[in-house]
DOTI-390673 format. One line per 3 residues: number of its first residue (from 1); their letters; for each residue x, y, z of C-alpha. Coordinates in Angstrom, 3 decimals. Example, Ala and Ser with C-alpha at 12.3 -4.5 7.8 and 13.67 -1.06 7.14 Angstrom:
BEGIN
1 = AS = 12.300,-4.500,7.800; 13.670,-1.060,7.140
This chain:
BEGIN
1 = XXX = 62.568,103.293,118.504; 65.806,101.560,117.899; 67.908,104.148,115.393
4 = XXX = 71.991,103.740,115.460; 73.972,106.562,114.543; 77.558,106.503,113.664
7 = XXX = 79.424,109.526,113.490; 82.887,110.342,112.809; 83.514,107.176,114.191
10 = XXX = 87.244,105.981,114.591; 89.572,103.215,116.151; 92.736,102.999,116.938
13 = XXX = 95.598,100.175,118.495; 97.712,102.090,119.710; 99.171,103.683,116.689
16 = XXX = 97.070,101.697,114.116; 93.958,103.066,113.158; 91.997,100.299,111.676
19 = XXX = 88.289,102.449,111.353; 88.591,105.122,109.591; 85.832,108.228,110.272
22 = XXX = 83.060,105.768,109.752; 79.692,108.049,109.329; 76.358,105.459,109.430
25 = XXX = 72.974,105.578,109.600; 70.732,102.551,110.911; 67.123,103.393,110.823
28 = XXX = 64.679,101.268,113.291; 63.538,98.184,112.706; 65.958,97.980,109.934
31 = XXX = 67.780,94.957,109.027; 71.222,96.161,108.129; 74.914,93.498,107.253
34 = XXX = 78.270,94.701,107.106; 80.362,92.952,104.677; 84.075,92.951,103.441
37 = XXX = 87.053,90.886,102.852; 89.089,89.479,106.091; 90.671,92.885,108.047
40 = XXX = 87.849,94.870,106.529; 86.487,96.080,109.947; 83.544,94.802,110.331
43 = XXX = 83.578,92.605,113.159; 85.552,95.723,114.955; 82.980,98.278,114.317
46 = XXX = 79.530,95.869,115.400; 82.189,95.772,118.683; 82.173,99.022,119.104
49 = XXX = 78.455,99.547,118.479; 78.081,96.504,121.235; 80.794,98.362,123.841
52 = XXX = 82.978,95.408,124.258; 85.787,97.808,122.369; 86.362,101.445,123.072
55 = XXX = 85.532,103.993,120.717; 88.589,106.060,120.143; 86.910,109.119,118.531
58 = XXX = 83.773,110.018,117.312; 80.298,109.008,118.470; 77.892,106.673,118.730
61 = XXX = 74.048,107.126,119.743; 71.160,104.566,120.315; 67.857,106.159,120.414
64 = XXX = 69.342,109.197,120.244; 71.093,108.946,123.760; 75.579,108.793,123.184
67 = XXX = 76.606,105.821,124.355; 80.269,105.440,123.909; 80.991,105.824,127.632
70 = XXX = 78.158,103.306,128.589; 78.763,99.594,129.517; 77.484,96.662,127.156
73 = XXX = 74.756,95.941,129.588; 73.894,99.534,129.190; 73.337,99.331,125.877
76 = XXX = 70.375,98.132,125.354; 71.501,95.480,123.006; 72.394,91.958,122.684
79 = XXX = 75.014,89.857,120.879; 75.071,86.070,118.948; 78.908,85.188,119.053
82 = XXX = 79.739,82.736,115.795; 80.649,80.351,118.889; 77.730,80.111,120.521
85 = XXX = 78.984,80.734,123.860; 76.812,78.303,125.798; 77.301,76.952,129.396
88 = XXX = 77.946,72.842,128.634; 76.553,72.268,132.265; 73.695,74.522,131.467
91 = XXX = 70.385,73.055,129.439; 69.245,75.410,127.175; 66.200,76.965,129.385
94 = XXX = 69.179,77.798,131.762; 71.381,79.084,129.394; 68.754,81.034,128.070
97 = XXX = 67.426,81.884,131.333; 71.040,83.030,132.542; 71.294,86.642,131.717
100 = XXX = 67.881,87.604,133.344; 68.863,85.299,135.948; 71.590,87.436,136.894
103 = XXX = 69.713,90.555,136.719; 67.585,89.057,139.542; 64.255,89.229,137.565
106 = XXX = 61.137,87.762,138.862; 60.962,83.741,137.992; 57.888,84.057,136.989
109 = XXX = 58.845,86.443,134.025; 61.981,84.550,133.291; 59.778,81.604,133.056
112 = XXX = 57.677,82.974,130.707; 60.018,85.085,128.298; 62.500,82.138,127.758
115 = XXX = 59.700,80.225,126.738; 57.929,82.699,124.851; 61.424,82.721,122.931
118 = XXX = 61.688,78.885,122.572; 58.022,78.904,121.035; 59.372,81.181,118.619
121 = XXX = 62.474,79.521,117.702; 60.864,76.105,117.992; 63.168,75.064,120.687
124 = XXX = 60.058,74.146,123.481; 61.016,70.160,123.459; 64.812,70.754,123.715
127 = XXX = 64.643,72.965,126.452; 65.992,70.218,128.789; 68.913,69.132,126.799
130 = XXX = 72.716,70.266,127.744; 74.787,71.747,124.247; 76.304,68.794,123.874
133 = XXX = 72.399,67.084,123.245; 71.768,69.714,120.590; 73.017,69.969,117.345
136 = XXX = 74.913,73.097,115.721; 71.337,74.555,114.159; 70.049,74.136,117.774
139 = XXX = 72.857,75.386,119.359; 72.706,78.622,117.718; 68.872,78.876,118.160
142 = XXX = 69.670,78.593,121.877; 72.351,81.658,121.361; 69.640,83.591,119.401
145 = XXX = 67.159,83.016,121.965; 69.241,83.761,124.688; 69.606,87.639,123.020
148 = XXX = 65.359,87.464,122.472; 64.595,87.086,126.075; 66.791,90.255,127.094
151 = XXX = 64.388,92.212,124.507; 67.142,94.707,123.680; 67.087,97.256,121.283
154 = XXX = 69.442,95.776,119.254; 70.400,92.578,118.017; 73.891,92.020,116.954
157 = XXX = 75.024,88.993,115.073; 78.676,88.046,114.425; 78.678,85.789,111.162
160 = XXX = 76.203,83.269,113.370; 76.106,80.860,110.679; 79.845,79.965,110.110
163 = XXX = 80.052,76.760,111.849; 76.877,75.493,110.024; 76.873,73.272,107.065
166 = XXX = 75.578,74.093,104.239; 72.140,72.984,104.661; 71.869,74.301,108.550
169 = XXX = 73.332,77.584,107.185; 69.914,77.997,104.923; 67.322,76.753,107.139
172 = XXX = 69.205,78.893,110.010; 69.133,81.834,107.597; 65.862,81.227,106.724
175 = XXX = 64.437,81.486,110.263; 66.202,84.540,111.231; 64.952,86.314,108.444
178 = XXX = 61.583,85.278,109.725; 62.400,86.454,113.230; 63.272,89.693,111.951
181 = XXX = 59.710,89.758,110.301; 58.126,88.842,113.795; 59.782,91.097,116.075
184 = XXX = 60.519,93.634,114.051; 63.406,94.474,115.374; 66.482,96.335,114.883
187 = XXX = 69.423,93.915,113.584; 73.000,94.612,112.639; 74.796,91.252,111.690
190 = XXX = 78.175,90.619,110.407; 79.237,88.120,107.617; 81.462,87.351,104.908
193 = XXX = 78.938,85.006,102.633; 77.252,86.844,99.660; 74.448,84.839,99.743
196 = XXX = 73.267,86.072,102.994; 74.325,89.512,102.670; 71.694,89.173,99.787
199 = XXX = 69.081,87.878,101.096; 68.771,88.679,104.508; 69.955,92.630,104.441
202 = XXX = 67.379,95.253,103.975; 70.622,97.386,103.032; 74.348,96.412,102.975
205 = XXX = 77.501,98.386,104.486; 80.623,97.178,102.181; 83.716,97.954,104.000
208 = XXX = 87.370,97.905,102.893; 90.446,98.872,104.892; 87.983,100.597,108.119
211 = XXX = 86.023,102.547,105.397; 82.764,102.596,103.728; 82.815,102.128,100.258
214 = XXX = 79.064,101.764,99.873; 75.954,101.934,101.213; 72.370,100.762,99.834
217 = XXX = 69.774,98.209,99.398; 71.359,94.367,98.404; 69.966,95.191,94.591
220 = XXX = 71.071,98.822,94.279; 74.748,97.508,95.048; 74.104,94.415,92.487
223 = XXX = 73.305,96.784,89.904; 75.093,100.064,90.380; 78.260,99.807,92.008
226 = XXX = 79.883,102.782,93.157; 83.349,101.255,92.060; 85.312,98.149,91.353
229 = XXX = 85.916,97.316,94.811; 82.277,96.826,95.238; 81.400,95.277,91.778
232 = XXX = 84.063,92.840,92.266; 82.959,92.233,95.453; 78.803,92.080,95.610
235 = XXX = 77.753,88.994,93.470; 79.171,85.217,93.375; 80.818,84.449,90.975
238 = XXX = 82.516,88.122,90.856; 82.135,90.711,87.890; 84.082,90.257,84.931
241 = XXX = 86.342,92.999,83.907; 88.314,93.803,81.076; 90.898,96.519,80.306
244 = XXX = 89.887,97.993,77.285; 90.124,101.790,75.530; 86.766,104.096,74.513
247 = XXX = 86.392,104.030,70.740; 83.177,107.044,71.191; 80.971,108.417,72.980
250 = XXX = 76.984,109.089,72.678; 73.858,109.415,73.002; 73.891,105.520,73.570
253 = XXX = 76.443,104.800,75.502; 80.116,104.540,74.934; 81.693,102.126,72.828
256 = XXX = 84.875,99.969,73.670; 87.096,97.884,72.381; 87.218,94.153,73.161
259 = XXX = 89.616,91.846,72.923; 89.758,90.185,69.578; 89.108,93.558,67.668
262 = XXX = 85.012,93.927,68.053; 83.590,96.287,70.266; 80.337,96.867,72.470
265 = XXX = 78.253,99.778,73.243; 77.580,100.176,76.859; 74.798,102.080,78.444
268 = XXX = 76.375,104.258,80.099; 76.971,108.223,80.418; 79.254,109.125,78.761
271 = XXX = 80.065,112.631,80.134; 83.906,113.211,80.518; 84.524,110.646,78.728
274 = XXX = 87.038,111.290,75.641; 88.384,108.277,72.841; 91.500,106.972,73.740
277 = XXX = 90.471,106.566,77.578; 91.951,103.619,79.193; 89.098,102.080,81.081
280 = XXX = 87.544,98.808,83.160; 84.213,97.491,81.382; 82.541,95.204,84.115
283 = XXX = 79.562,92.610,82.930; 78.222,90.170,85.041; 78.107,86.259,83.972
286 = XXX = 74.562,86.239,83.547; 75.120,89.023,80.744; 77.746,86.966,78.912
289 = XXX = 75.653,84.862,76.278; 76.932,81.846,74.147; 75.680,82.771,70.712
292 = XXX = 77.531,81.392,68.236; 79.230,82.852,64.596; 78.899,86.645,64.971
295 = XXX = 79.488,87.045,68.567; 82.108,89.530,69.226; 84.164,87.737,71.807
298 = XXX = 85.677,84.796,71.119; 87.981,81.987,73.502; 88.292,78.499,75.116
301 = XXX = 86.346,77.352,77.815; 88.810,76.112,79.886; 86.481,74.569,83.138
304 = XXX = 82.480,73.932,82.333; 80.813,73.970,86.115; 77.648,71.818,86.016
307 = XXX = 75.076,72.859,88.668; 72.241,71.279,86.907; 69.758,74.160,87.246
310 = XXX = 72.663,76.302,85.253; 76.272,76.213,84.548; 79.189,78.261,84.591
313 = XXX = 82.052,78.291,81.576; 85.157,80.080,82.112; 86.385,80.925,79.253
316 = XXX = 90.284,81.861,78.410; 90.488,84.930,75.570; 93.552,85.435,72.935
319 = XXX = 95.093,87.832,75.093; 95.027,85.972,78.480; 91.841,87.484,80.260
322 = XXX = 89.748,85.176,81.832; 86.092,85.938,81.763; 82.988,83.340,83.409
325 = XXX = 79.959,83.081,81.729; 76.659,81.756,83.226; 73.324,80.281,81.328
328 = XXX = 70.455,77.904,82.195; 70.625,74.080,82.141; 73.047,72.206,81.150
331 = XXX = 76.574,73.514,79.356; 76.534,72.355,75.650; 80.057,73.198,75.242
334 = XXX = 83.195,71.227,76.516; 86.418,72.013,77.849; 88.791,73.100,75.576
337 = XXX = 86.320,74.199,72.728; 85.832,77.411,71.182; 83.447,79.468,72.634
340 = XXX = 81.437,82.562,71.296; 80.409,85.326,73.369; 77.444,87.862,73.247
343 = XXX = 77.969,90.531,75.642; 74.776,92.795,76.904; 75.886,96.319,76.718
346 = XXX = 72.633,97.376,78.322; 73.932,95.554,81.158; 77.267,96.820,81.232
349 = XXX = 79.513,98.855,83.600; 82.261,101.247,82.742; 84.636,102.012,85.492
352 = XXX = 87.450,105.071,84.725; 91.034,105.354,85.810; 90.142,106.141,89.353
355 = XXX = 88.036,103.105,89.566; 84.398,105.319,90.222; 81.886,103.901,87.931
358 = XXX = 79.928,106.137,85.432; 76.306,106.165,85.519; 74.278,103.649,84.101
361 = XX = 71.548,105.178,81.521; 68.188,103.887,82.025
């Protein structure tokens, strides 16, 4: 068993306390990401979970056992650094082999775990190349392999893919999902990207300012934010939102103004909620529809994105909000032409003054 409990946890530089009571629960075998803007916290709190930074209050278990007083090596965990961190006068069998090397294991085992992990990884014919032989992708296999032999009880990755291109960054992606499959371990890995915060995470930890805002499964968090932090944050391109005012409330939903004088019903409870109420409805792109004479929101597209497979139009309104609307194939609007938009209230969100969304009715 590989659980991680977080409890209480906090950090502090000297009189700057950048985590914040951070209370987690990471269940074994689970495949967990931490995401956020840039000074978040993330990459602070997988260091304290890894013991290369002190844990100024609170406490952190592995297996059940505290371990905020215990060394990395202690741990029973192992890291992949964005950098790599490999020896240049080191092939990749030795810098692989390094770690266990230094723990004075038999040869024989070394031998056979780092190659174990290279089968895995498909790294057996490179195994006698130096870093500078190997290409980023093969690089960072090397790092992850180095953390496989060590068997730990937890992997750690911080943002591994960043100095991938694009196409490296999905077949890299791709094969650490399927390494998670394998060994079934557990995994805690740090990144920034949406798209593999997404795909990879069995559930996602969105931080902001040392705190959690939320915590759930990468489709709970698409679909029912907890706020607009996190529905402006989970999803690429972003939530729309527009400041509007509740015109009623009901058994549907409640209805709100949009710019332009129509208004929309969204699906939401209503409880609390009185006419008159400044407050934030959030649709995604996919829920804004071009449909022509009729449709109750009406601007200019100002920039059509082509992506072939779909397209994006962002569209200015009367009053100045900007709103981005996606659809399938190709974009049969231009720039600068009027656009008509549908808008899903079934798929809407309605977030109040204290930015908490309301319930979504099902």
């Amino acid at each position: 068993m590989a659980d991680v409990q977080l409890r209480g946890v906090r950090k502090s530089f000297g009189k700057v306390e950048t985590i914040h009571g951070v209370n987690l629960d990471i269940r074994d075998k689970e495949f967990v990401v931490f995401v956020g803007p840039s000074g978040c916290g993330k990459s602070t709190l997988l260091r304290l979970i890894a013991g290369l930074e002190d844990i100024t209050a609170g406490d952190l278990t592995i297996d059940g056992v505290r371990v905020n007083a215990l060394p990395p090596a202690k741990r029973g965990i192992s890291m992949v650094f964005q950098s790599y961190a490999l020896y240049p006068h080191m092939t990749a069998y030795q810098n692989m082999a390094f770690g266990l090397d230094l723990a004075k294991k038999d040869k024989g085992a070394i031998d056979a775990a780092v190659r174990k992990a290279a089968d895995i990884l498909e790294l057996t014919p490179l195994l006698d190349r130096l870093p500078k032989e190997l290409s980023g992708g093969q690089r960072q296999r090397v790092a992850i392999g180095r953390a496989i032999v060590r068997e730990p009880k937890v992997f750690l990755f911080d943002e591994p893919l960043s100095n991938l291109d694009a196409a490296l960054r999905v077949q890299t992606r791709i094969e650490i999902a399927k390494l998670h499959k394998s060994m079934g371990a557990t995994m805690i890995y740090v990144t920034h990207d949406q798209v593999e915060a997404m795909t990879l995470a069995d559930k996602i930890v969105v931080l902001r300012d040392g705190e959690v805002e939320q915590v759930g499964a990468p489709l709970r968090l698409y679909h029912h934010p907890r706020n607009l932090f996190v529905a402006g944050f989970i999803g690429s391109p972003q939530m729309n939102f527009i400041e509007t005012t509740v015109k009623g409330v009901g058994a549907e939903g409640v209805r709100v103004g949009l710019p332009g004088g129509g208004d929309v019903t969204a699906r939401v409870d209503g409880e609390g909620v009185v006419p008159g109420e400044k407050v934030t409805l959030g649709v995604r792109p996919e829920h804004l529809a071009a449909d022509g004479p009729g449709a109750p929101l009406t601007g200019v597209a100002d920039v059509v994105e082509q992506l072939g497979e779909s397209h994006f139009v962002h569209v200015v309104l009367p009053d100045g909000q900007k709103l981005i609307a996606r659809a399938e194939g190709d974009a049969r609007v231009g720039e600068g032409e009027t656009v008509r938009l549908m808008v899903d209230g079934g798929h809407c969100h309605l977030f109040r003054d204290d930015g908490l969304a309301t319930s979504r009715l099902i």
